[in-house]
C-alpha positions as CSV (number, residue, x, y, z in Angstrom):
1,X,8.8,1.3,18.1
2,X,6.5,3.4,15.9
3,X,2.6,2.3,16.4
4,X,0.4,2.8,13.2
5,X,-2.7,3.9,15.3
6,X,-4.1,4.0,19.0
7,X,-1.9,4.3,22.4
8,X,-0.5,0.6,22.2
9,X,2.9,0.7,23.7
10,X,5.3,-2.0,22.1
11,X,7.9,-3.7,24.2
12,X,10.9,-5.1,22.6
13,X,12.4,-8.7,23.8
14,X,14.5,-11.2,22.8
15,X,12.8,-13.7,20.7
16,X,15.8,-16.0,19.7
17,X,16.8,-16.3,23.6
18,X,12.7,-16.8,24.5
19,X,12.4,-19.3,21.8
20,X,15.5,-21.6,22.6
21,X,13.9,-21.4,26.8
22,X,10.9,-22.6,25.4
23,X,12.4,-25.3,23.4
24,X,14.4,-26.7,26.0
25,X,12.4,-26.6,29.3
26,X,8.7,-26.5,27.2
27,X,9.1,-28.7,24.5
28,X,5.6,-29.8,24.1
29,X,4.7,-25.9,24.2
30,X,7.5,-25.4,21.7
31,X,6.5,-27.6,18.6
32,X,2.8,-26.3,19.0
33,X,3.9,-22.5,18.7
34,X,6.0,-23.7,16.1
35,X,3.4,-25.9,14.0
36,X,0.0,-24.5,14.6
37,X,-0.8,-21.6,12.3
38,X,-2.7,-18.7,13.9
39,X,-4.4,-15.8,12.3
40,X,-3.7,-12.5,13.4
41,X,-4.6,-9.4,12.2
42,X,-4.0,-5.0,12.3
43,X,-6.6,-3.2,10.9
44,X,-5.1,0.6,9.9
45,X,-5.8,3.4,7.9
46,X,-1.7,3.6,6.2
47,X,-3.4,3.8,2.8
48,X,-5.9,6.5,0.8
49,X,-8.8,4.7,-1.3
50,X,-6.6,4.9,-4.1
51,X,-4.0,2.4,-2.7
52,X,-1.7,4.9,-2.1
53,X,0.8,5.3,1.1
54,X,-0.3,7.7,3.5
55,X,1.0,8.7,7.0
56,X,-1.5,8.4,9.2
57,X,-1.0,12.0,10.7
58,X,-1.3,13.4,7.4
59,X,-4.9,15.3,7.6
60,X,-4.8,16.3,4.1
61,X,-5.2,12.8,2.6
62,X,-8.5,10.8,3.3
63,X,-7.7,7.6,4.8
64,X,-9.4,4.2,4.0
65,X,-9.3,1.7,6.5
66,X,-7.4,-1.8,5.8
67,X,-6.6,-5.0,7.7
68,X,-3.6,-6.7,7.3
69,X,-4.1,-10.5,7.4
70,X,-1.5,-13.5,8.4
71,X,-1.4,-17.2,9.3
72,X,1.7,-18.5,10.6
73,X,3.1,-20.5,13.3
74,X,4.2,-18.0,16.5
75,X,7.5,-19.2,16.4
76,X,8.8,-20.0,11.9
77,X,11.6,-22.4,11.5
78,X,13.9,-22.3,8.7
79,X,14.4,-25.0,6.3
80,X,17.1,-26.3,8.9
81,X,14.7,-26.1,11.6
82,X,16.5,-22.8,13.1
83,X,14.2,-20.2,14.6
84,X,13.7,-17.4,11.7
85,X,11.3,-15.2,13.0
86,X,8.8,-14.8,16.4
């Protein structure tokens, strides 16, 4: 997985086969992961002052720094109720 910034190393796992664990032997833990909105955010520099994409191992291009901002449940259900997206 490709980091933006830093020496983060992301790990991949299932999150359909973690979510339907949880929902089955947590349920409690499941309908607040999948109710309670949390704010999260990744502050980067992928964009110049202008706006514009930027690579951040492009030297030639000043970077501007900018945070990405979300709310959301951990776990979004679907209009059906079906796990969409951890």
């Amino acid at each position: 997985l490709y980091q933006a910034e830093g020496s983060v190393k992301s790990k991949v796992c299932d999150g359909l086969a973690l979510s339907e664990y949880v929902k089955e032997h947590h349920p409690d833990a499941y309908k607040l992961l999948t109710e309670v909105h949390m704010t999260h955010s990744s502050r980067n520099t992928l964009y110049t002052p202008e706006g514009a994409p930027r690579s951040v191992y492009d030297k030639s291009t000043e970077p501007s720094p900018f945070e990405l901002v979300h709310t959301h449940p951990i776990i979004e259900l679907n209009a059906k109720g079906q796990m969409e997206k951890v």
